[in-house]
MDAnalysis code that builds the backbone (N, CA, C; Angstrom):
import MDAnalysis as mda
import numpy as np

u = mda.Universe.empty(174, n_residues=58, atom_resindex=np.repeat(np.arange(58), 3), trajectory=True)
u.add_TopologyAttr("name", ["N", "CA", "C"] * 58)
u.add_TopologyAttr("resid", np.arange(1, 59))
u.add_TopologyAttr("resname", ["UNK", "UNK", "UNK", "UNK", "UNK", "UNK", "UNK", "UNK", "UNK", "UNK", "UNK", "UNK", "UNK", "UNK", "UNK", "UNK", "UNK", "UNK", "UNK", "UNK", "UNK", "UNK", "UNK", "UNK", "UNK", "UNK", "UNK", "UNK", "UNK", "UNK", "UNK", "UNK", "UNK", "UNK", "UNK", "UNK", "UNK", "UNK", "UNK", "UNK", "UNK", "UNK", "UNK", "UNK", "UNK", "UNK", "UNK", "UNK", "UNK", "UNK", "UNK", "UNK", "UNK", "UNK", "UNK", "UNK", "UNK", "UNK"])
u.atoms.positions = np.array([
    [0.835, -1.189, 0.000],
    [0.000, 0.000, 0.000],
    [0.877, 1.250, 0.000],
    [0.283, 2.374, -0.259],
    [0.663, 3.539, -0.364],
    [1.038, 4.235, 0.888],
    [2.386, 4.948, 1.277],
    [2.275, 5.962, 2.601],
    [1.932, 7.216, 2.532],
    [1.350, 7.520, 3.260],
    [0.973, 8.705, 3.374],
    [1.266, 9.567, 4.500],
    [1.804, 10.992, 4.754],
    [2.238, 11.511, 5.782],
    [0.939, 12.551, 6.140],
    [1.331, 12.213, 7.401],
    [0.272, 13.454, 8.129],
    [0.450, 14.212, 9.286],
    [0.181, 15.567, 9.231],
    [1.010, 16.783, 9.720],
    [-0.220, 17.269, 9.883],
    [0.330, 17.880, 11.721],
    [-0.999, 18.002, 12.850],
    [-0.755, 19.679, 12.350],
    [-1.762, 20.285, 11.928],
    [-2.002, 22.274, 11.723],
    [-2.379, 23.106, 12.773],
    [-3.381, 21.842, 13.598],
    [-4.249, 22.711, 14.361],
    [-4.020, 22.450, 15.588],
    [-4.425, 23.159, 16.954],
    [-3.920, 22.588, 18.239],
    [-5.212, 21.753, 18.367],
    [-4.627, 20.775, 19.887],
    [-5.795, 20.097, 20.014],
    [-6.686, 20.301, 21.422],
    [-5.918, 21.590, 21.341],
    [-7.596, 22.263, 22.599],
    [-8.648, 22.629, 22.121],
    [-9.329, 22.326, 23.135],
    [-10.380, 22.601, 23.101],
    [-11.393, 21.522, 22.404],
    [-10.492, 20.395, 21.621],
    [-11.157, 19.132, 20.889],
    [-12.108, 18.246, 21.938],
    [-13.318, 17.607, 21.353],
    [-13.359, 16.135, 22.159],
    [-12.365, 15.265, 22.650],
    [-12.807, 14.543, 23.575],
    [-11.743, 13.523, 23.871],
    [-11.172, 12.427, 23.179],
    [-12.534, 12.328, 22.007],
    [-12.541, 11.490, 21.072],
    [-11.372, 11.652, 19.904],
    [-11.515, 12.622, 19.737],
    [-10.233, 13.581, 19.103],
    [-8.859, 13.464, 18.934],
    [-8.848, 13.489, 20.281],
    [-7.409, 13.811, 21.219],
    [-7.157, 12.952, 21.323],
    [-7.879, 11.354, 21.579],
    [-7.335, 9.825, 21.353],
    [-7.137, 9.627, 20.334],
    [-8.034, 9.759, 19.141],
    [-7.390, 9.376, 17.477],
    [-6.412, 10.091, 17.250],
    [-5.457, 11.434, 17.508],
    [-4.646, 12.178, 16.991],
    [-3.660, 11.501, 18.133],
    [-3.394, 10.692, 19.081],
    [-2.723, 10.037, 19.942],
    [-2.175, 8.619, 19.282],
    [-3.168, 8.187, 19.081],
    [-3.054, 6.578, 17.704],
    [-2.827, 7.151, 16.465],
    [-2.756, 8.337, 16.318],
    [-1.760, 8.142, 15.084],
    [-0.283, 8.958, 14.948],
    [0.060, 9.214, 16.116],
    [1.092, 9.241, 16.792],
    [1.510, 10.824, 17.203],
    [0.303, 11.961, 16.688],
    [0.194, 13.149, 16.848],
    [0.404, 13.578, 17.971],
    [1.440, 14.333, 18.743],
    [1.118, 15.105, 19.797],
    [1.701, 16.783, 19.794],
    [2.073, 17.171, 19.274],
    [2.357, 18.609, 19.238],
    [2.107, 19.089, 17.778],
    [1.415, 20.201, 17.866],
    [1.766, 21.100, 16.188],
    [2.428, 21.104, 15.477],
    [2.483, 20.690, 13.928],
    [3.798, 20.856, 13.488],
    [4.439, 19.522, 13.351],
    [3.877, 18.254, 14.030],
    [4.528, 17.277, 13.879],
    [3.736, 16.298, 12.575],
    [4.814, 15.623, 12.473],
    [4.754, 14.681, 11.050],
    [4.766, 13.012, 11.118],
    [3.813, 12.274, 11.204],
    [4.328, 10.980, 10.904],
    [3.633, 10.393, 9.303],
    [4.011, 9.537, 9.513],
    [4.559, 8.740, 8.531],
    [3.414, 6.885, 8.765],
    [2.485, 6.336, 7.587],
    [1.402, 5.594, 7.828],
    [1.483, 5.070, 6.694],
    [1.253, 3.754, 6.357],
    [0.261, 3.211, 5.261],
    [-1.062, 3.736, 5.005],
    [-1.623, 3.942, 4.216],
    [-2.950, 4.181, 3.705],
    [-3.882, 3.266, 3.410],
    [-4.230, 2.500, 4.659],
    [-4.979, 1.464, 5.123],
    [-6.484, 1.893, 5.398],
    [-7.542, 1.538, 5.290],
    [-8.926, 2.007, 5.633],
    [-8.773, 2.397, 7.231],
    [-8.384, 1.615, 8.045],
    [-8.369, 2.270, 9.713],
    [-7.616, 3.650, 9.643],
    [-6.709, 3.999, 8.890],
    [-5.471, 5.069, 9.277],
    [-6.257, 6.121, 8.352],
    [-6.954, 5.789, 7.646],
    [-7.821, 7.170, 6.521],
    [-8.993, 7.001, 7.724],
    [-9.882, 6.191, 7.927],
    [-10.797, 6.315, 9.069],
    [-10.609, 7.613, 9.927],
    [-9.340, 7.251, 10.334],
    [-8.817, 8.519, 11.415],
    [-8.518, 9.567, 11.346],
    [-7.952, 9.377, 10.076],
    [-7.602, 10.931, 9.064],
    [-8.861, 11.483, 9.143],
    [-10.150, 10.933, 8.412],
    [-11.412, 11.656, 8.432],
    [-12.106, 11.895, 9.924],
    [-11.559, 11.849, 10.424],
    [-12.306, 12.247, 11.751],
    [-11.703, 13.162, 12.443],
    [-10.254, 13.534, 12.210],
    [-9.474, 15.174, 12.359],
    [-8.787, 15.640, 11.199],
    [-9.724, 15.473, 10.349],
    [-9.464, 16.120, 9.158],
    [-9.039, 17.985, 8.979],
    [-9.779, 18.500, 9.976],
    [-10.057, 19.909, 10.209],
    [-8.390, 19.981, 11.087],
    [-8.096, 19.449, 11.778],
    [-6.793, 19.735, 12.627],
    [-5.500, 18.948, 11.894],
    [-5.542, 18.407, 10.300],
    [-4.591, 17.822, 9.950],
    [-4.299, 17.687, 8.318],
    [-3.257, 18.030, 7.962],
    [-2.891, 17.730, 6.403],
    [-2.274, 17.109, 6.476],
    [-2.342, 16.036, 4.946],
    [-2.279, 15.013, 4.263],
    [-1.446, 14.811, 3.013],
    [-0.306, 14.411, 2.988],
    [0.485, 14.415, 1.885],
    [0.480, 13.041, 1.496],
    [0.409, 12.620, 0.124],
    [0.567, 11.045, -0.612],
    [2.281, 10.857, -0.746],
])
């Protein structure tokens, strides 16, 4: 499969908790940071659910 990187834009105050655990599993914790994923249905799952606090490079 394809990797895809994803880089946190937005802070995560003020988010649900729900939020703040998916941007935790995908290894997000400060602004500005970058990891690195396969592009698996669970890891886009998650992408779409802090989509607003995160960009997406192929």
């Amino acid at each position: 499969m394809a990797t895809i990187k994803i880089k946190q834009v937005k802070s995560r105050i003020n988010c649900p908790k729900a939020q703040k655990r998916t941007l935790d599993a995908l290894g997000l914790r400060k602004t500005g940071r970058v990891v690195e994923h396969e592009a698996n249905p669970a890891i886009l799952g998650m992408v779409e659910k802090v989509k607003h606090l995160v960009t997406v490079e192929l």
